[in-house]
N, C-alpha and C positions, 0 to 999 in steps of 0.2 A: 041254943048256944052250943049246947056237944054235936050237933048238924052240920055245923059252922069248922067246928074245928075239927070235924072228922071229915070233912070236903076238903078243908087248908091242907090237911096230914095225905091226903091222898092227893092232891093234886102236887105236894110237895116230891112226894114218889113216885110218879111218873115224870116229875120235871126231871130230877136227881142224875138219871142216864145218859141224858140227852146234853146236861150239864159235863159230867164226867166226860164223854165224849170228846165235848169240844176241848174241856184241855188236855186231854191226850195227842190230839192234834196240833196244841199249839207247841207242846212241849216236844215233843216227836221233830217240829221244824227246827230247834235249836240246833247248831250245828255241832254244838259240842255236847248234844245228850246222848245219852251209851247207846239210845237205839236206834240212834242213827248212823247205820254203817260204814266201813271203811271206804267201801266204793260211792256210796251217795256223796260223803264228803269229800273224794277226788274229783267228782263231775261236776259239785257244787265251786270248788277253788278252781277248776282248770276254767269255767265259767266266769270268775271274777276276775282271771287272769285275761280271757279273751276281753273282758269290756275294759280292764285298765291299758291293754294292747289297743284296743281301737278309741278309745276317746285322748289317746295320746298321755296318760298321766303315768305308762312305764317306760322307761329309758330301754335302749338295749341291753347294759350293763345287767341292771333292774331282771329284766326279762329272764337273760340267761339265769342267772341266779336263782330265780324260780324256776325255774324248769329244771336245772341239775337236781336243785332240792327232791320236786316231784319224781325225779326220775329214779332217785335215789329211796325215797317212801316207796316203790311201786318194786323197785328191785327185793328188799327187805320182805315187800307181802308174797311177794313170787315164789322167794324162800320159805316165808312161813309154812305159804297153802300147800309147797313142797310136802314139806316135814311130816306130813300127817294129817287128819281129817278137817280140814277147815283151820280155823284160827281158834287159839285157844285164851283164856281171858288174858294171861302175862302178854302173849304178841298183839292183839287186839290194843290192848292198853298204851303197849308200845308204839304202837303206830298210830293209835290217836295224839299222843305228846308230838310222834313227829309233825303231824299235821297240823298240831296248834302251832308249834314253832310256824310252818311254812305258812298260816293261814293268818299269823303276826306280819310275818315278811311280807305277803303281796298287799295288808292292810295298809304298816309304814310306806313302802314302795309308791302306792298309789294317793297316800296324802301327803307325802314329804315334797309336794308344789314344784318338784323337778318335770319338765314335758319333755318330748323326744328333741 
Protein backbone atom coordinates (compact mmCIF):
# COMPACT_ATOMS: atom_id res chain seq x y z
CA UNK A 1 0.00 0.00 0.00
CA UNK A 2 2.77 2.79 0.98
CA UNK A 3 4.29 1.40 -2.76
CA UNK A 4 1.19 2.69 -4.12
CA UNK A 5 1.02 5.84 -2.74
CA UNK A 6 4.52 6.62 -2.94
CA UNK A 7 4.23 5.97 -6.92
CA UNK A 8 0.72 8.27 -6.87
CA UNK A 9 2.87 11.13 -4.82
CA UNK A 10 5.70 10.89 -7.36
CA UNK A 11 3.92 10.68 -10.22
CA UNK A 12 1.70 13.54 -8.82
CA UNK A 13 5.20 15.64 -9.03
CA UNK A 14 6.39 15.19 -12.01
CA UNK A 15 2.82 15.91 -13.47
CA UNK A 16 2.45 19.27 -11.19
CA UNK A 17 4.98 21.37 -13.95
CA UNK A 18 3.83 20.31 -16.75
CA UNK A 19 0.34 21.32 -15.21
CA UNK A 20 1.67 24.77 -14.09
CA UNK A 21 2.82 25.17 -17.41
CA UNK A 22 0.10 24.96 -19.29
CA UNK A 23 -1.84 27.52 -17.36
CA UNK A 24 0.68 29.96 -17.58
CA UNK A 25 0.14 29.79 -21.08
CA UNK A 26 -3.43 30.03 -21.02
CA UNK A 27 -3.43 32.96 -18.81
CA UNK A 28 -0.57 34.82 -20.52
CA UNK A 29 -3.30 34.73 -23.82
CA UNK A 30 -5.68 36.82 -21.95
CA UNK A 31 -5.61 40.06 -23.35
CA UNK A 32 -6.17 41.91 -20.42
CA UNK A 33 -3.44 40.04 -18.04
CA UNK A 34 -0.64 42.32 -16.83
CA UNK A 35 1.84 40.17 -18.85
CA UNK A 36 0.62 40.75 -21.62
CA UNK A 37 2.26 43.80 -23.05
CA UNK A 38 1.29 47.01 -24.34
CA UNK A 39 2.61 46.18 -27.92
CA UNK A 40 1.21 42.52 -28.02
CA UNK A 41 -2.06 44.10 -27.23
CA UNK A 42 -1.73 46.80 -30.21
CA UNK A 43 -0.96 43.98 -32.84
CA UNK A 44 -3.64 41.92 -31.18
CA UNK A 45 -6.67 44.90 -31.77
CA UNK A 46 -5.08 46.43 -34.99
CA UNK A 47 -5.78 42.58 -36.06
CA UNK A 48 -9.32 42.61 -34.97
CA UNK A 49 -9.61 45.82 -36.54
CA UNK A 50 -8.27 44.48 -39.99
CA UNK A 51 -10.85 41.38 -39.81
CA UNK A 52 -13.86 43.69 -38.76
CA UNK A 53 -12.60 46.04 -41.92
CA UNK A 54 -12.59 42.99 -44.13
CA UNK A 55 -15.73 40.99 -43.36
CA UNK A 56 -17.50 44.36 -43.75
CA UNK A 57 -19.12 44.40 -39.90
CA UNK A 58 -17.08 48.16 -39.48
CA UNK A 59 -18.56 51.32 -41.04
CA UNK A 60 -16.11 53.98 -42.07
CA UNK A 61 -17.54 56.29 -39.40
CA UNK A 62 -16.80 53.04 -37.07
CA UNK A 63 -13.24 52.80 -38.58
CA UNK A 64 -12.04 56.25 -38.18
CA UNK A 65 -12.89 56.17 -34.76
CA UNK A 66 -10.79 53.34 -33.95
CA UNK A 67 -8.02 54.47 -35.40
CA UNK A 68 -7.97 58.05 -33.92
CA UNK A 69 -8.35 56.15 -30.55
CA UNK A 70 -5.25 53.86 -31.52
CA UNK A 71 -3.35 56.66 -32.73
CA UNK A 72 -3.96 58.57 -29.71
CA UNK A 73 -2.82 55.17 -27.14
CA UNK A 74 0.43 55.09 -29.37
CA UNK A 75 1.13 58.95 -29.21
CA UNK A 76 0.65 58.77 -25.08
CA UNK A 77 3.26 55.34 -25.12
CA UNK A 78 5.74 57.39 -27.34
CA UNK A 79 5.73 60.01 -24.66
CA UNK A 80 5.97 57.63 -21.85
CA UNK A 81 8.96 55.43 -23.41
CA UNK A 82 10.12 59.25 -24.04
CA UNK A 83 10.31 60.18 -20.25
CA UNK A 84 12.53 57.72 -19.06
CA UNK A 85 13.53 54.00 -19.18
CA UNK A 86 10.72 51.93 -20.45
CA UNK A 87 7.34 52.20 -19.01
CA UNK A 88 6.85 52.37 -15.53
CA UNK A 89 3.82 50.60 -13.58
CA UNK A 90 1.37 54.06 -13.34
CA UNK A 91 1.91 54.68 -17.56
CA UNK A 92 1.74 50.91 -18.26
CA UNK A 93 -1.59 50.74 -16.23
CA UNK A 94 -2.59 53.75 -17.91
CA UNK A 95 -2.40 52.67 -21.07
CA UNK A 96 -3.79 49.27 -20.48
CA UNK A 97 -7.30 51.23 -19.44
CA UNK A 98 -6.94 53.06 -22.70
CA UNK A 99 -6.78 49.88 -24.48
CA UNK A 100 -9.64 48.26 -22.72
CA UNK A 101 -11.72 51.50 -23.47
CA UNK A 102 -10.56 51.04 -27.45
CA UNK A 103 -10.72 47.11 -27.29
CA UNK A 104 -14.63 47.78 -26.00
CA UNK A 105 -15.00 50.14 -29.05
CA UNK A 106 -13.91 47.91 -31.97
CA UNK A 107 -15.95 44.84 -29.88
CA UNK A 108 -19.51 47.15 -29.85
CA UNK A 109 -18.46 48.52 -33.53
CA UNK A 110 -18.20 45.02 -34.82
CA UNK A 111 -21.45 43.58 -33.12
CA UNK A 112 -23.68 46.53 -33.32
CA UNK A 113 -25.13 44.61 -36.99
CA UNK A 114 -24.33 48.02 -38.79
CA UNK A 115 -22.25 46.72 -42.34
CA UNK A 116 -20.32 49.08 -44.71
Amino acid sequence: MSRQIGAFLLGLALAMPAVAAAQDTTTASDPNHPRMGVNARERRQKARIKDGKEDGQLTKAELDKIKADEAAVRAKEKVYRQSGDGLNKRERKDLQTDLNKTSREIHRAKHNRRTK
